[in-house]
C-alpha positions as CSV (number, residue, x, y, z in Angstrom):
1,X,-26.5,8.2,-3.3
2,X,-24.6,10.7,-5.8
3,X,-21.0,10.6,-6.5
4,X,-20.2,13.6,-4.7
5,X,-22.0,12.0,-1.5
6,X,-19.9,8.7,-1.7
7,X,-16.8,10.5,-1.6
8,X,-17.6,12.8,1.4
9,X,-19.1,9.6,3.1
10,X,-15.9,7.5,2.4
11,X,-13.8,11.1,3.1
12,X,-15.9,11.0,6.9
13,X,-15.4,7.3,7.8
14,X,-11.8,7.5,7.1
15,X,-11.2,11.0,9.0
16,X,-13.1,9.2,11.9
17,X,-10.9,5.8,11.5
18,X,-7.6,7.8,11.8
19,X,-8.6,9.6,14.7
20,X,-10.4,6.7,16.7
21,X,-6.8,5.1,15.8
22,X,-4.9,8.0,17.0
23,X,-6.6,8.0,20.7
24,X,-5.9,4.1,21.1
25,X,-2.5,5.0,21.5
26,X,-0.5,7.5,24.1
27,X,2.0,8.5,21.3
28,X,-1.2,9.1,18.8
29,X,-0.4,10.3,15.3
30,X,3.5,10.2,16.3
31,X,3.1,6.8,15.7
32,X,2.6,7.4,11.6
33,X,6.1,8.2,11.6
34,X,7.6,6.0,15.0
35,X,6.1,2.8,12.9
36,X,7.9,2.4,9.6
37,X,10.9,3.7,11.6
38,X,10.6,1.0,13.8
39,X,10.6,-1.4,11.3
40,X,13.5,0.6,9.1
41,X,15.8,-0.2,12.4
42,X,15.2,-3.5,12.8
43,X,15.7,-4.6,8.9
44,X,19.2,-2.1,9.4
45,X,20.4,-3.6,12.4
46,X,20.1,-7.3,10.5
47,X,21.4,-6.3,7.1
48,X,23.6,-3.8,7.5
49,X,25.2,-4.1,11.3
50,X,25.0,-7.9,11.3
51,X,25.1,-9.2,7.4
52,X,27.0,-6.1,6.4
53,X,25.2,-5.4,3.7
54,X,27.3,-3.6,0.4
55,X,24.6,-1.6,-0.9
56,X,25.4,1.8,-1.0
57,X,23.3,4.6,1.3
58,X,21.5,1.5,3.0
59,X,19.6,2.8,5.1
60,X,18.0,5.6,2.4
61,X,17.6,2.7,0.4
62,X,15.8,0.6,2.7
63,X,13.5,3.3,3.9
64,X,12.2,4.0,0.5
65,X,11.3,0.4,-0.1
66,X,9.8,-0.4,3.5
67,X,8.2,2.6,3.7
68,X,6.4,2.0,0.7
69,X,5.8,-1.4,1.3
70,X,4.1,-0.6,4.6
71,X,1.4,1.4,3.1
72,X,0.8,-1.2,0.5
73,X,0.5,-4.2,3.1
74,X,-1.3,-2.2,6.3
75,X,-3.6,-0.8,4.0
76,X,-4.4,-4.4,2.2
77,X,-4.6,-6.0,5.6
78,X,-7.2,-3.4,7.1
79,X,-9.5,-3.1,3.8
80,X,-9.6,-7.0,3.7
81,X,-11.1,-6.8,7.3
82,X,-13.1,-4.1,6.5
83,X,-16.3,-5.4,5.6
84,X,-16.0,-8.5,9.1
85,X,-15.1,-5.2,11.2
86,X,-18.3,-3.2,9.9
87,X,-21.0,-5.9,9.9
88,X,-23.0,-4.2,12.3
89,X,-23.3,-1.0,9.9
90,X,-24.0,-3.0,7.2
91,X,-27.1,-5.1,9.0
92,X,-28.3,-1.3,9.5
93,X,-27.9,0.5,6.7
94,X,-28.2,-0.6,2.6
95,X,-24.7,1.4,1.8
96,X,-22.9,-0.1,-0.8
97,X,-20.2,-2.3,0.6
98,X,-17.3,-1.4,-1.1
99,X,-17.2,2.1,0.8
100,X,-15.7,0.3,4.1
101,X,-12.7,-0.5,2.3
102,X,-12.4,2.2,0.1
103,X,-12.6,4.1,3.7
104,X,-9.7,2.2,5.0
105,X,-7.8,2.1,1.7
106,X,-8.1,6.5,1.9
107,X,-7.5,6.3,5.7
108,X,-4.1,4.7,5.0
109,X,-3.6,7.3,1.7
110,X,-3.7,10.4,4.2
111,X,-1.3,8.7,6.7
112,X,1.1,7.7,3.8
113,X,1.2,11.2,2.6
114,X,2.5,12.6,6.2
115,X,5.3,9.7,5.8
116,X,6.4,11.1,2.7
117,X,7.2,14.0,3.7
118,X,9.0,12.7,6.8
119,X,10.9,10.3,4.0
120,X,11.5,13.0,1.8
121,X,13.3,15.1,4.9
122,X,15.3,12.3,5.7
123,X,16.5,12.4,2.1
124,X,17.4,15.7,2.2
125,X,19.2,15.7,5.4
126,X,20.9,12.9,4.0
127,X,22.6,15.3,1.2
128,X,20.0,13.9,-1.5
129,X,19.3,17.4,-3.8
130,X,15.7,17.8,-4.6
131,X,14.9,18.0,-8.3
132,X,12.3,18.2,-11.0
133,X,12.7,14.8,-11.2
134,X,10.6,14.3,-8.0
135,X,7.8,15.5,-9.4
136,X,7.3,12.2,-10.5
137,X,6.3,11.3,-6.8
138,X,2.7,12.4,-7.5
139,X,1.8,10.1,-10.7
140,X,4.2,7.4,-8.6
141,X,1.8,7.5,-5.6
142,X,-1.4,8.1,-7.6
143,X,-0.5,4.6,-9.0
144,X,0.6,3.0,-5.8
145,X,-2.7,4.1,-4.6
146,X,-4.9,2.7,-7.5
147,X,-3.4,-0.7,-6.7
148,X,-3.4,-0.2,-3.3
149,X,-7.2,0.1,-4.2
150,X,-7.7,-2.8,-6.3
151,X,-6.1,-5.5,-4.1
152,X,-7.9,-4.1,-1.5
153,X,-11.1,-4.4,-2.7
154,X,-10.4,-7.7,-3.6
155,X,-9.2,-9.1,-0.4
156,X,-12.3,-7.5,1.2
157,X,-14.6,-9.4,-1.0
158,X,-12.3,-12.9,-0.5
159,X,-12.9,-12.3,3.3
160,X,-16.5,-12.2,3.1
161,X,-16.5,-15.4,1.5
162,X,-14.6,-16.8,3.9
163,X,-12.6,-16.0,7.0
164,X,-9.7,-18.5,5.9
165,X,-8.2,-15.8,3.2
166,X,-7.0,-12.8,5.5
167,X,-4.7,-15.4,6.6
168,X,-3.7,-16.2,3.2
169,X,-3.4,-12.3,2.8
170,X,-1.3,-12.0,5.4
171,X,0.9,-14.3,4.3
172,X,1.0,-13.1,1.1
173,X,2.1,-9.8,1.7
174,X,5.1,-11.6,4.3
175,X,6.4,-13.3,0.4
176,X,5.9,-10.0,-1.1
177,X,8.1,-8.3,1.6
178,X,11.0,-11.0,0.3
179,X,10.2,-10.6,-3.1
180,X,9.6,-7.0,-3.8
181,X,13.4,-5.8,-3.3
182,X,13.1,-4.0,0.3
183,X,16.2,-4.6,1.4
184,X,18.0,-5.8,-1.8
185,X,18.3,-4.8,-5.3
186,X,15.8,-6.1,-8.1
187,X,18.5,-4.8,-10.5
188,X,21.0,-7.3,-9.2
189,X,19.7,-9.7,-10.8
190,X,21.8,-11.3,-13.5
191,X,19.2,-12.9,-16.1
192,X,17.5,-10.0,-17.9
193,X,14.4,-12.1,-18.8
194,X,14.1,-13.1,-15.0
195,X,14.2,-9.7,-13.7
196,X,11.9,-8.2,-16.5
197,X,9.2,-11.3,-15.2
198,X,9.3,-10.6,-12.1
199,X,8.9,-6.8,-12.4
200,X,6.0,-7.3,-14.9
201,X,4.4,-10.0,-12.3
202,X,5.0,-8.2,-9.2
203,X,3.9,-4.3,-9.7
204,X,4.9,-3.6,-6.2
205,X,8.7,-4.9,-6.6
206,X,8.3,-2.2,-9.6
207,X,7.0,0.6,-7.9
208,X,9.5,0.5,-5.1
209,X,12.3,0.4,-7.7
210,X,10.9,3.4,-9.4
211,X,10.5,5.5,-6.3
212,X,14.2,4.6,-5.7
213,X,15.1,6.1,-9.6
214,X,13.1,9.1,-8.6
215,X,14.4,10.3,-5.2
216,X,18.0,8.3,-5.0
217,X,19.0,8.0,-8.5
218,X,17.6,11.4,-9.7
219,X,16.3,9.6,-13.2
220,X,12.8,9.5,-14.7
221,X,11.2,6.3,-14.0
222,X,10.6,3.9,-17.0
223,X,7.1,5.0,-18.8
224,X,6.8,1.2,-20.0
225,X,7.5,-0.3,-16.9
226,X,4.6,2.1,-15.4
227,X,2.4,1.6,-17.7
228,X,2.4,-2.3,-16.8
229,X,1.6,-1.8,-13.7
230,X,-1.3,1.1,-14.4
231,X,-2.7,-1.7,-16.8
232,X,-2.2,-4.7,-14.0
233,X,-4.0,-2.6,-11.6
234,X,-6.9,-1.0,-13.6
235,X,-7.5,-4.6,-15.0
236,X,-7.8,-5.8,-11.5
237,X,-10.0,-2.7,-10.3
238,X,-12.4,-2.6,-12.9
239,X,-12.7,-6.8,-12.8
240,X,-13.4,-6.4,-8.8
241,X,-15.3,-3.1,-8.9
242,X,-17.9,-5.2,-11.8
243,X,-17.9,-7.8,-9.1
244,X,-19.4,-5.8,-6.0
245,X,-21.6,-4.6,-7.9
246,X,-23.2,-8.0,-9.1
247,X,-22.9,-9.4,-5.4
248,X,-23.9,-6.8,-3.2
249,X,-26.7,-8.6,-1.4
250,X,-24.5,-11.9,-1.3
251,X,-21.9,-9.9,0.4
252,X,-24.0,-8.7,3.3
253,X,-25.3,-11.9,4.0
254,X,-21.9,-13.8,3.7
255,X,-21.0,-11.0,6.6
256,X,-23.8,-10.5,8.6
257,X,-24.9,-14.1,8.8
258,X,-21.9,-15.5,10.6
């Protein structure tokens, strides 16, 4: 199969995905938006109504973090199931494996983009100008996307060794939802070297903080900072993407045989 007929294969299966998802659901693509909203009142009602929280424009603030956040953890969660959810395909057909979850991981990439722009609307209406400076947006989500792709491909391959790490995904993206800075502010913190650490060892934590720079601070994000986390996730890609390709065969029977 040629390049150009992987990515229209992977470009169909996610087109079909989204709109077998839509029809499950009265509300249908309305619920792209109604979801992360959802979740943006409930984190406001807790931090702000109840724990009135000090940061300033809360609830901009926590809908540029959760709304990121969401993409990166749904999209995880469905590629790591990816390959269990498509067994039957794959006892069928000799594809190469890793197109299930690349088809998830662009499935949730064309919803994500929709939310954006209902985020960036928001922001305007809630007197944020738009600038140059949000034309960092596209190398921002470009990123988010590549590592989006690489922990996704990897949790799809832990899965088809065994059943016991979606749960361990799942809880991993629950401590990354405490320790990325969705509802509070990784710059809070006090000790320089413990802040750097964590930014360096969590690229999400410094993606959302860099979206924030872009759309709520109006400032360039940090080209070192960014450069971590293209290096973080290009290491991880290329590592996982060398590893499906070694254990093609292994994978479909780990999958099909259970």
């Amino acid at each position: 199969m040629t390049f150009s007929q992987t990515v229209t294969l992977v470009d169909t299966l996610a087109r079909f995905h989204l709109k077998g998802e839509s029809r499950q659901y009265f509300l249908g693509y309305l619920w792209w938006v109604l979801e992360p909203l959802l979740y943006v009142g409930v984190f406001y009602l807790v931090f702000e109504i109840l724990l009135n929280s000090r940061q300033q424009d809360f609830l901009y603030f926590l809908m540029v973090g959760k709304i990121t956040f969401i993409w990166f953890s749904k999209s995880v969660n469905q590629a790591a199931s990816s390959l269990e959810a498509n067994k039957g395909l794959m006892a069928q057909t000799n594809l190469r494996k890793e197109l299930f979850p690349l088809a998830v991981i662009l499935q949730g990439l064309y919803r994500q983009l929709v939310v954006f722009l209902f985020l960036i609307g928001c922001l305007l209406m809630g007197g944020y100008p738009p600038s140059a400076t949000w034309l960092w947006l596209i190398p921002l989500t470009a990123l988010q996307a590549i590592l989006i792709t690489a922990c996704g491909l990897l949790g799809a391959l832990l899965v088809s060794f065994k059943r016991d790490f979606r749960l361990v995904i799942q809880l991993g993206t629950v401590f990354l939802l405490f320790m990325s800075g969705i509802f509070w502010d990784i710059n809070t913190i006090a000790d320089a070297h413990l802040r750097d650490g964590l930014l360096v060892l969590n690229p999400l934590a410094n993606l959302i903080d860099c979206y924030r720079q872009v759309l709520m601070r109006d400032e360039a994000p940090n080209a070192t900072r960014l450069a971590w986390v293209l290096g973080e996730s290009l290491l991880l890609l290329i590592s996982v993407w060398v590893a499906y390709g070694r254990l093609q065969f292994w994978i479909a029977q780990q999958v099909v045989n259970r």
